[in-house]
C-alpha positions in Angstrom: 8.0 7.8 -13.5 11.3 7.3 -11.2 9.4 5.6 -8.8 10.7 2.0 -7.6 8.1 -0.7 -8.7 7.1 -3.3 -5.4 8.7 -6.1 -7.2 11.9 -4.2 -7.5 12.1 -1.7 -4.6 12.8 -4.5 -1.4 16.4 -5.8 -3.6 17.4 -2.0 -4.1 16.2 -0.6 -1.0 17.1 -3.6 1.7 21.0 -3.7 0.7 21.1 0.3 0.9 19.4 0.2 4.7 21.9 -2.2 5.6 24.9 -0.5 4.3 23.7 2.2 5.6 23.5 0.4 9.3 26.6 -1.7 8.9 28.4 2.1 8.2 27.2 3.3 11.5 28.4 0.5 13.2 31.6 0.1 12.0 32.3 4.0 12.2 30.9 4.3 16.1 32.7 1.2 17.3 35.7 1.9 15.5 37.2 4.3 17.5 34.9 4.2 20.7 36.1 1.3 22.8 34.0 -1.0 22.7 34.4 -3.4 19.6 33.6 -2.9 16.1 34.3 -6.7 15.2 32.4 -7.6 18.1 28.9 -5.5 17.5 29.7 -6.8 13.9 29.1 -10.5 14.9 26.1 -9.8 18.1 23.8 -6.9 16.5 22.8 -9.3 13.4 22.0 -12.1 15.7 20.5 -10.0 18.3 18.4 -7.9 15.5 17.5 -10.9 13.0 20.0 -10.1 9.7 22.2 -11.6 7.7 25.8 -10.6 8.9 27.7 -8.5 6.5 29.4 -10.1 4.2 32.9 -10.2 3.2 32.8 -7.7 0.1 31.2 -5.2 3.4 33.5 -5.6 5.3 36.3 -5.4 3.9 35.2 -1.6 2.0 33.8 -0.7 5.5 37.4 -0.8 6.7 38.3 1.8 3.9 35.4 3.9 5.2 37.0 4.3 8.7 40.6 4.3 7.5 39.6 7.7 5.6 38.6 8.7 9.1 41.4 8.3 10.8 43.6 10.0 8.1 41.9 12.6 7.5 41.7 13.5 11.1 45.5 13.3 11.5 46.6 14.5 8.6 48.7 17.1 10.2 50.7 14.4 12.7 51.0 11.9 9.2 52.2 14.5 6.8 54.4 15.5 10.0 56.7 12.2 9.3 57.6 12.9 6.0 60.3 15.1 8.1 61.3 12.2 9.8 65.0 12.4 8.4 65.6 16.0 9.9 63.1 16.3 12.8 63.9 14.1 15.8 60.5 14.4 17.1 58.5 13.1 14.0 61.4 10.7 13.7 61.0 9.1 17.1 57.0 8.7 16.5 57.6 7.3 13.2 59.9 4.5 15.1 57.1 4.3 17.5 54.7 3.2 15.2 56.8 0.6 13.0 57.6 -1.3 16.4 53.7 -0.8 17.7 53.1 -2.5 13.7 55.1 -5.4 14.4 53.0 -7.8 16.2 50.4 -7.2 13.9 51.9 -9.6 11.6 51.7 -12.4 14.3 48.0 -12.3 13.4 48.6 -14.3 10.1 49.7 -17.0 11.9 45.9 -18.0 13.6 43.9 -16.7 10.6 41.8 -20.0 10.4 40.9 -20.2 14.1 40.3 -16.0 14.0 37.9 -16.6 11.5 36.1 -19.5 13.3 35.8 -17.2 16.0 34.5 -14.2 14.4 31.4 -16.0 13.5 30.6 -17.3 17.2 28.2 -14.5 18.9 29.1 -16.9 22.4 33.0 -16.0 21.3 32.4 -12.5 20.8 30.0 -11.8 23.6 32.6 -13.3 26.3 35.4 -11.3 25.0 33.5 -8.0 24.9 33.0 -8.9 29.0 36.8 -8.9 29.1 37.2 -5.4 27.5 34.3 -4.2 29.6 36.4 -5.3 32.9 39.9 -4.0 31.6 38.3 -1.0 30.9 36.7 -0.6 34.4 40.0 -1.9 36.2 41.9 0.6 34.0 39.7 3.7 34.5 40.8 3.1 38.5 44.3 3.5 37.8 46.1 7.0 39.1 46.0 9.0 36.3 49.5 9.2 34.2 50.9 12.6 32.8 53.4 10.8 30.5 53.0 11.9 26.5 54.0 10.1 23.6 57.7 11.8 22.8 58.4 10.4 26.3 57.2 6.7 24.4 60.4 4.0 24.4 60.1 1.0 21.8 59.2 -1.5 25.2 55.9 0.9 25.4 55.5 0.8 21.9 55.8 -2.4 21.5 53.2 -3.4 24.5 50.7 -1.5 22.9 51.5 -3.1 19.5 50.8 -6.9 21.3 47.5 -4.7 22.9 46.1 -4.6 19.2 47.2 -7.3 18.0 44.6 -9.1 20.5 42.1 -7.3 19.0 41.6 -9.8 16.1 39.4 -11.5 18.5 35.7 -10.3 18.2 34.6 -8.5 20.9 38.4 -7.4 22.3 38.3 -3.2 21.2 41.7 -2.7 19.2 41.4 1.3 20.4 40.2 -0.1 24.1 42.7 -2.3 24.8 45.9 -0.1 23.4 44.1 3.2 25.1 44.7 1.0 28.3 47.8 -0.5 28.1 49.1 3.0 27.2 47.0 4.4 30.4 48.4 1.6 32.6 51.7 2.6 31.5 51.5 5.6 32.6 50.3 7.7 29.6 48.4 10.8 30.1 44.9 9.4 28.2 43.9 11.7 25.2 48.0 11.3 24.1 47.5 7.2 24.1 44.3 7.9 23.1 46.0 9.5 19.5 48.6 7.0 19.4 46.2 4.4 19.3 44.2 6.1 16.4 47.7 6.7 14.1 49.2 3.1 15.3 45.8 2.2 13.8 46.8 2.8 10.3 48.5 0.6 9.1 46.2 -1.9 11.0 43.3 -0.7 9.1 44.8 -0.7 6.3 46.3 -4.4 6.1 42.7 -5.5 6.8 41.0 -3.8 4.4 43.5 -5.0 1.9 43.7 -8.9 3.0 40.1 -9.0 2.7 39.6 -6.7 -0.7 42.3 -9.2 -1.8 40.3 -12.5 -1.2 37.9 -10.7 -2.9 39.8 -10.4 -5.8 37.9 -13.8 -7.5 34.5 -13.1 -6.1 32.5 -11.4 -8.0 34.0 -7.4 -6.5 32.1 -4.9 -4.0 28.3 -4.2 -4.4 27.3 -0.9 -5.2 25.5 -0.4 -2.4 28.7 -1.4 -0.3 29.9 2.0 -1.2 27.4 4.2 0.8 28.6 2.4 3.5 32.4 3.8 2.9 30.1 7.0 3.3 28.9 6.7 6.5 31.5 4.6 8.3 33.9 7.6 7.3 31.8 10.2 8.4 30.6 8.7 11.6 34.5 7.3 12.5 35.5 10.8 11.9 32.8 12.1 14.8 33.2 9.3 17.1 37.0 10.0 17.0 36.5 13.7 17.7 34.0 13.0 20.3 36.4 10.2 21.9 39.5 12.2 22.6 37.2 15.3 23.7 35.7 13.5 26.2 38.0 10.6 27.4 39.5 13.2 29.8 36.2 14.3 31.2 34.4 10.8 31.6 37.7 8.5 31.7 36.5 4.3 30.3 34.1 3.3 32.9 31.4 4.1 31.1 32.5 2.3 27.8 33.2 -0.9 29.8 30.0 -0.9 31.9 28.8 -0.8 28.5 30.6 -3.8 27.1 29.3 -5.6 29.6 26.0 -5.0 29.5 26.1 -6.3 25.8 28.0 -9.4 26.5 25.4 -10.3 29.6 22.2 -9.8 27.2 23.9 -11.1 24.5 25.0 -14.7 26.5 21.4 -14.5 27.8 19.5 -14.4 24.2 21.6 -15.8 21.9 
């Protein structure tokens, strides 16, 4: 008794392993910088599954959106005092114009979505994040922080993840170095990029829970995924900005490259 029969244990247990998976992924590559849509698209054709599906996704984002909010609570409830603190004010106009070009993504949803199911797409973008991130890491190091931010930075680092729709281009990599090659002392970009992330995440989850709306809603098993993506985004964030001082991006981008080489020469 309370043992899964044969018949019935592979349709219970298969969809909880890859929840399960498709959570570590999208929690790890998140916030490290090296693609989250991009390992999405290469590690099912590279390992043999089914892709997650669009119900996965889109709860997956909620996962890591918990993350990221729970680890900043303290600068988010910070700019409910934006109308009598100047410096929660100023960060609070950093991050509306750093939104903006977000919305520019609506314009190329058809082609995004062609291209997030090409593994060739998303390997040859993840080479270019692998070689900004090397060329980057070279740079003289900045000591600027983010009250010293003005709306053109903002707004730079805004267009930096707005590129990111495109699988295989790191949102947190390539706004991490726009903000270093602008002079940015790295950890502060780095937690600019995580809170200018927000609303990002958010939008996506909700566009895709919302074409979900007529589709039959979010397996159970989807859920256990929110789980682990949350837990995992909240470690990889943690262990991001303790060591991106120490080790710098080299080793992420050497990394992105690797992928996109042996995924071009498999797939």
């Amino acid at each position: 008794m309370g043992v899964l029969s044969p018949e019935v244990a592979p349709y219970i247990v298969a969809p909880v392993l890859q929840a399960v998976l498709w959570g570590l992924v999208q929690g790890i590559t998140e916030f490290l910088p090296i693609s989250s849509d991009g390992h999405l698209v290469l590690i099912p054709a590279l390992v043999g599954f089914a892709p997650p599906d669009l119900a996965t996704t889109a709860v997956l984002h909620l996962g890591t959106l918990i993350a990221v909010v729970v680890y900043f609570r303290k600068d988010l409830w910070s700019l409910r005092r934006a109308r009598s603190d100047p410096e929660a004010r100023h960060l609070l106009s950093l991050l509306l114009i750093g939104s903006l070009p977000a919305a520019l993504a609506l314009l190329v949803v058809r082609e995004i979505d062609r291209l997030q199911r090409s593994s060739t797409a998303a390997a040859l973008f993840l080479l270019v994040t692998g070689l900004v991130l090397v060329f980057v890491d070279r740079l003289p190091r900045g000591q600027r922080q983010i009250d010293r931010a003005t709306p053109v930075d903002a707004l730079l680092i805004g267009f930096a993840q707005l590129l990111a729709v495109l699988p295989g281009i790191s949102r947190s990599g390539f706004t991490i170095a726009t903000g270093v090659a602008r002079g940015f002392e790295r950890v502060a970009t780095a937690r600019f990029s995580f809170l200018l992330g927000v609303p990002a995440i958010t939008a996506a989850g909700l566009f895709e829970l919302i074409s979900l709306a007529n589709d039959g809603g979010v397996p159970r098993s989807a859920w256990l995924g929110v789980v682990v993506a949350g837990l995992t985004g909240y470690l990889a964030i943690a262990f991001l900005l303790r060591m991106l001082a120490r080790t710098g991006l080299s080793g992420y981008g050497f990394y992105c490259l690797a992928l996109g080489v042996l995924a071009l020469v498999l797939l």
